[in-house]
C-alpha positions as CSV (number, residue, x, y, z in Angstrom):
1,X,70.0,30.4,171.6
2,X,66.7,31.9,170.2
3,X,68.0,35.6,171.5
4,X,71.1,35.3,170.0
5,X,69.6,34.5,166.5
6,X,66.8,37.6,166.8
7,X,69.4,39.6,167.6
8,X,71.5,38.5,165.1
9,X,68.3,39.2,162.6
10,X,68.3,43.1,163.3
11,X,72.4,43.0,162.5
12,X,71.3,41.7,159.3
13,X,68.4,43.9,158.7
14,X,71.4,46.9,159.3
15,X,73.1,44.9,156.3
16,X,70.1,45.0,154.2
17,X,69.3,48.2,155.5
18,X,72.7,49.3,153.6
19,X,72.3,47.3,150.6
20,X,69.3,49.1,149.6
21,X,70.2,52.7,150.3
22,X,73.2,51.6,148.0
23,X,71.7,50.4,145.2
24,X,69.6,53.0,145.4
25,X,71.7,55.7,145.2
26,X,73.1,53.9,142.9
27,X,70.1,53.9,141.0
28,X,70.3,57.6,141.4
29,X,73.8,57.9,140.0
30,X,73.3,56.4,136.7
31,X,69.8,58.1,136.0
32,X,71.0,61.7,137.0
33,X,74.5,62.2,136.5
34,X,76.1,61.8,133.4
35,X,79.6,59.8,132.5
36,X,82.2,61.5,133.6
37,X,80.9,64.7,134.6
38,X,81.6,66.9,137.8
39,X,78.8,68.0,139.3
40,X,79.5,70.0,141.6
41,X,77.9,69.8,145.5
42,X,80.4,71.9,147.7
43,X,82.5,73.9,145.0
44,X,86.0,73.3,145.8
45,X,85.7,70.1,147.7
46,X,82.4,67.5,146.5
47,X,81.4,66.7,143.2
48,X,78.6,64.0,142.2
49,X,80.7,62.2,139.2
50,X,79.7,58.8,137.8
51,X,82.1,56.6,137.2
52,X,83.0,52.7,136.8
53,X,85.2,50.6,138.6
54,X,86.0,47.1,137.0
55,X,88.6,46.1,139.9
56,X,89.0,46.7,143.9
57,X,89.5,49.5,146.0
58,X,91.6,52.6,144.6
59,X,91.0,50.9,141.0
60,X,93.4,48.5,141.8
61,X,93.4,45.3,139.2
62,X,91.2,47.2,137.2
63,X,93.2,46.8,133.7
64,X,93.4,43.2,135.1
65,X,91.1,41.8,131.9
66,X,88.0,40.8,133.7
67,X,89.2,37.9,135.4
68,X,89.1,39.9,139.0
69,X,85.2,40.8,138.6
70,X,84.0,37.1,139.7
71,X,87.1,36.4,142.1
72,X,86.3,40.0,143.5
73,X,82.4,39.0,143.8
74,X,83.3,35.5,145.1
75,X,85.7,37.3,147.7
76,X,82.7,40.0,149.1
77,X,80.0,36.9,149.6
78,X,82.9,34.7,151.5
79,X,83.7,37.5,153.4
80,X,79.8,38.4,154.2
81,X,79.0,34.3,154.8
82,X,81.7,34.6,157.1
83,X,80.2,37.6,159.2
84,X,77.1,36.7,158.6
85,X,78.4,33.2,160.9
86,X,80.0,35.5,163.5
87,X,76.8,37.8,163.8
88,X,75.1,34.3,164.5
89,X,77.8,33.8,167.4
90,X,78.2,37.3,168.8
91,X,76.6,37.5,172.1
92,X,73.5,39.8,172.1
93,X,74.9,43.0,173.6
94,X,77.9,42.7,171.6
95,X,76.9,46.0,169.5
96,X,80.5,47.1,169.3
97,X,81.4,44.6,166.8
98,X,77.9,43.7,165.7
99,X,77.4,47.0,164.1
100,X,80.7,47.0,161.6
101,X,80.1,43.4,160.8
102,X,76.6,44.5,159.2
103,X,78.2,47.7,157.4
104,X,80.6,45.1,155.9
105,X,78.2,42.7,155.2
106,X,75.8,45.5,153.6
107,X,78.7,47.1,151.7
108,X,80.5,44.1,150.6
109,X,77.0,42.5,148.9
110,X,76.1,46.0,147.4
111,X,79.5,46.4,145.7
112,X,79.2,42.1,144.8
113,X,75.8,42.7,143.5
114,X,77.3,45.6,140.7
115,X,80.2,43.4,139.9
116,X,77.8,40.6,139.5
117,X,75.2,42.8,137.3
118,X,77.3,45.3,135.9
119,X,80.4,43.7,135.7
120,X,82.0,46.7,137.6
121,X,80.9,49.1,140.5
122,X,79.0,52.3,140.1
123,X,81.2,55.2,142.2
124,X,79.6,58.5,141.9
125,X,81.2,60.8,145.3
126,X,83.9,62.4,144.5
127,X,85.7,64.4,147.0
128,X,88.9,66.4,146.4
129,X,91.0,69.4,147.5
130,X,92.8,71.8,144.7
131,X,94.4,69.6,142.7
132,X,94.0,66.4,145.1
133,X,91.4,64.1,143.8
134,X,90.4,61.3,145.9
135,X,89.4,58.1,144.5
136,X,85.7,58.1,143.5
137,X,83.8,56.0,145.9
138,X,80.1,54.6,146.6
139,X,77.9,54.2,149.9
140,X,78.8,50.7,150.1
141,X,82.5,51.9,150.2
142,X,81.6,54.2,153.0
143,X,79.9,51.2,154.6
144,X,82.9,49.1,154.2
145,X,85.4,51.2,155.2
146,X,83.8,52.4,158.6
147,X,83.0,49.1,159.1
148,X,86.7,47.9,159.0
149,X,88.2,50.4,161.1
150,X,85.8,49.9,163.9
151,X,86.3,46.3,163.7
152,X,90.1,47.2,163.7
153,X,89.7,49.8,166.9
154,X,87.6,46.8,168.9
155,X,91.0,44.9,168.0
156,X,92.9,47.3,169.2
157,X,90.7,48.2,172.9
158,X,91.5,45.9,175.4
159,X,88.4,43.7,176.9
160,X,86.2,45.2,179.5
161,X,87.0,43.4,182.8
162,X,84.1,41.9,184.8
163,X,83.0,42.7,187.9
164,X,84.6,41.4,190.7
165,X,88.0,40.9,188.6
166,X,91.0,42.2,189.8
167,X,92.9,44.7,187.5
């Protein structure tokens, strides 16, 4: 049992390790870029823009009149508690899904802890094509994002057979 909790430990220390470069860049955002201007990074396609996000992903619920910034926060720590369970009963070389659960984790408590400061999240990359703006994002959106596809594509990949098992 001892392994699986230390191992468990450096999953979390990936979470925290994404929580910080967050907040800090976050940091960043609001002391060098200016509301709602387009700084541009690769002319054409990357600008640094600040901007504030009061509801969930792609804005959505964000004219919702502030009662979705403590269910939103309430949602990213049950979510994260919940991980932070399964990291707990992952087996120790179980990488595959050990990794995403701490991006999640990471990138749902650095997006909770804005809500829960700010009362909204700090987005600040904005990518975009001609006239084709994506929706301004963080590093904890980045976080949460890869983790939830790879969590999706070890869904998707059947199991590994043993050895000796017949296929």
């Amino acid at each position: 049992m001892e392994g699986i909790r230390t191992s468990a430990i450096a999953w979390l220390l990936l979470s925290l390790a994404v929580l910080l470069l967050d907040q800090a860049t976050k940091w960043w955002a609001m002391t060098a870029i200016p509301d709602d201007v387009a700084i541009a990074v690769v002319e054409g396609w990357w600008n640094w823009r600040r901007s504030y996000n009061p509801g969930a992903a792609f804005g959505l619920l964000g004219g919702a009149g502030g009662w979705q910034r403590p269910v939103l926060a309430a949602l990213a720590l049950g979510v994260s508690a919940y991980l932070v369970y399964s990291l707990y009963r992952l087996p120790r070389r179980a990488w595959r899904l050990a990794v995403p659960y701490a991006l999640v984790i990471g990138g749902a408590l650095g997006n909770a802890a804005d809500r829960l400061s700010r009362g909204q999240v700090v987005d600040f990359i904005q990518w975009y094509w001609r006239d084709f703006f994506w929706p301004t994002f963080n590093v904890a959106d980045m976080a949460i994002v890869i983790g939830a596809v790879a969590i999706a594509a070890n869904g998707l990949m059947p199991p590994k057979l043993s050895q000796g098992q017949a296929s």
